[in-house]
C-alpha positions in Angstrom: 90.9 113.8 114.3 92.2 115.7 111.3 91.9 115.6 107.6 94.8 116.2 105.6 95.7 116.6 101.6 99.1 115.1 101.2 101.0 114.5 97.9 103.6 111.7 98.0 106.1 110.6 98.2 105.8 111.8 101.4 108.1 113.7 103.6 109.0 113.1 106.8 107.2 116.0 108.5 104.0 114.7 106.6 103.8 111.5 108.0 105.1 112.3 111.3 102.4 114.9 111.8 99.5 112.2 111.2 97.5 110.9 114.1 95.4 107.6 114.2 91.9 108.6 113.3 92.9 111.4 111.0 91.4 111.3 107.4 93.9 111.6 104.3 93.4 112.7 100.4 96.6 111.2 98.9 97.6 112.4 95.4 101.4 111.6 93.4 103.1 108.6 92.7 102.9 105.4 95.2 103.6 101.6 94.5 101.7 98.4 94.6 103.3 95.6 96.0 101.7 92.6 98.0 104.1 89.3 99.7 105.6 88.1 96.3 106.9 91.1 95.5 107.8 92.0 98.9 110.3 89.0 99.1 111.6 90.2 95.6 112.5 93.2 96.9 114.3 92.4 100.0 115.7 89.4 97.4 116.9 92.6 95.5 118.3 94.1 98.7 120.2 90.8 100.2 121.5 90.4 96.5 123.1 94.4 96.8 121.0 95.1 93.4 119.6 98.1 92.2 115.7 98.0 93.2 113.1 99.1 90.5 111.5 101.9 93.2 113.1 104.7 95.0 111.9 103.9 99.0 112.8 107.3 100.4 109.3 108.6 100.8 108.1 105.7 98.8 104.0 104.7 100.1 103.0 101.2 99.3 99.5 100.5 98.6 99.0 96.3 99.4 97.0 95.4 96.3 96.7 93.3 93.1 94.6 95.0 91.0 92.3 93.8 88.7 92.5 94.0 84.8 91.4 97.3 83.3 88.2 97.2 81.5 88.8 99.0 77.9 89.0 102.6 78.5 90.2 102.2 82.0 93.9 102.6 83.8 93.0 100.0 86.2 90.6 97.6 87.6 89.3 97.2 90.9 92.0 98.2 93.0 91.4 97.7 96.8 92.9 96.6 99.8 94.9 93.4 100.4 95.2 91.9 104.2 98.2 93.5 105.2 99.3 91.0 107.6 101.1 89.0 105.0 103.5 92.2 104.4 104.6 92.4 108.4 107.6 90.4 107.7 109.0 92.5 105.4 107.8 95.9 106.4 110.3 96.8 109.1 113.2 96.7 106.8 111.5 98.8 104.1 110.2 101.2 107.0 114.5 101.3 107.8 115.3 102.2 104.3 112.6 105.3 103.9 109.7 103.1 103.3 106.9 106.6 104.7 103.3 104.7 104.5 101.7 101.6 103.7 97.6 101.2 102.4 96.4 98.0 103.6 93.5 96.5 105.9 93.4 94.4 108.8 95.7 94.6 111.8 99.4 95.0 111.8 102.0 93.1 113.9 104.5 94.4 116.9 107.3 94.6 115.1 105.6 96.9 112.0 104.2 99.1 115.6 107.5 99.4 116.4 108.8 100.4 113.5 106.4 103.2 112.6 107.4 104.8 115.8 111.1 104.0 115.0 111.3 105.6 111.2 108.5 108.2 111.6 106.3 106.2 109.3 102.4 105.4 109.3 99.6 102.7 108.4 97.3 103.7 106.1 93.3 102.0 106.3 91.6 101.8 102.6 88.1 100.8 102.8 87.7 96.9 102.0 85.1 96.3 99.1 85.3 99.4 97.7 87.7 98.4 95.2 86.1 100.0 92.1 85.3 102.9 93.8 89.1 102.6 94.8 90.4 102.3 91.2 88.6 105.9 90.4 91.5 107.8 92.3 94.3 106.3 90.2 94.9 108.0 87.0 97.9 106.3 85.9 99.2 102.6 86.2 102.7 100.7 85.3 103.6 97.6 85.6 107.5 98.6 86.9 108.9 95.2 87.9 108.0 92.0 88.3 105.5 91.3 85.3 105.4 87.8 85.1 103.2 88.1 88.6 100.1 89.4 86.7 98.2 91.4 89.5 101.1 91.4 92.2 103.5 92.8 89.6 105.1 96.1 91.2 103.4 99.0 89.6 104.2 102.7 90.1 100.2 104.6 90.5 99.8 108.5 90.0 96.6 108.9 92.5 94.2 111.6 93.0 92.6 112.2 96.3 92.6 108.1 97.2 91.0 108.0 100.6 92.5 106.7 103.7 92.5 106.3 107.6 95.3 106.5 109.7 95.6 103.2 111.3 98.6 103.6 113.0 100.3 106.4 113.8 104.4 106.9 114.3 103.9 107.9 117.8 102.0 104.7 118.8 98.5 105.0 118.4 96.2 102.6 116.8 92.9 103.3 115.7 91.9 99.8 115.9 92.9 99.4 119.7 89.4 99.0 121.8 88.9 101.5 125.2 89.2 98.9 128.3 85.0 99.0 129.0 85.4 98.5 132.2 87.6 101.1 133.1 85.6 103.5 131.3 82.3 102.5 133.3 80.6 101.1 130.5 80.9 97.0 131.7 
């Protein structure tokens, strides 16, 4: 396992380099988005409109932040269940889409499509959503507004911790060793 500083949007090489396991600092501009604004989108893209993001090296952190406390760019700000994003994933992944933050498994089709576009699955650690918030130094509300927290908001981070989940060569941190064939059941 490695640890990395990476700035994004990220570039191809970056995220193809990145192994399940390894450790990442992320700093530049990424996007929130959970499911509502993930149908938007591809609402956006079925409808041939402009969207209010540029995907090409675009990381998408699954959360909906809560309100900023006076003095603050941002609430808590941690990790949605990612799940609820599979659907949509694999066509944002097509169209330059580099990394999503999330938690929790992902499906076969998002596995595939990491390995397909040379993207990655980023882990943020669950309950540490006010910890969280301290790496973002910026927040706007980009599209979407009338979704309160799931509004689409461009971040400028700083360091924001992650895991490699899943990796664009197949590997999956998550995936348990078969005990048995490694002697231990």
């Amino acid at each position: 396992m490695a640890q990395y500083e990476l700035n994004a949007p990220l570039s191809d090489e970056d995220a193809r380099k990145l192994r399940s396991g390894d450790v990442v600092y992320l700093s530049g501009t990424i996007y929130t988005a959970r499911d509502a604004a993930h149908k938007k989108l591809c609402d956006l893209l079925d409808a041939k409109e402009k969207l209010p993001l540029e995907l090409e090296g675009a990381v998408i952190y699954y959360v909906g932040p809560s309100p900023a406390k006076p003095g603050n760019v941002i609430g808590a700000a941690g990790p949605t269940t990612s799940y609820r994003m599979d659907a949509f994933a694999p066509r944002l992944h097509s169209l330059g889409v580099k990394a999503s933050i999330g938690k929790g498994i992902r499906n076969e089709a998002v596995k595939q499509s990491l390995k397909d576009y040379g993207a990655v699955y980023f882990g943020a650690t669950g309950g540490a959503g006010s910890l969280l918030g301290t790496c973002i130094k910026e927040a706007e509300v980009i599209a979407f507004p009338d979704m309160g927290p799931e509004a689409l908001r461009r971040l400028r981070v700083e360091r924001l911790p992650l895991l490699v989940i899943n990796d664009s060569v197949g590997g999956e941190l998550y995936v348990q060793p078969d005990l048995k064939a490694v002697g231990l059941a």
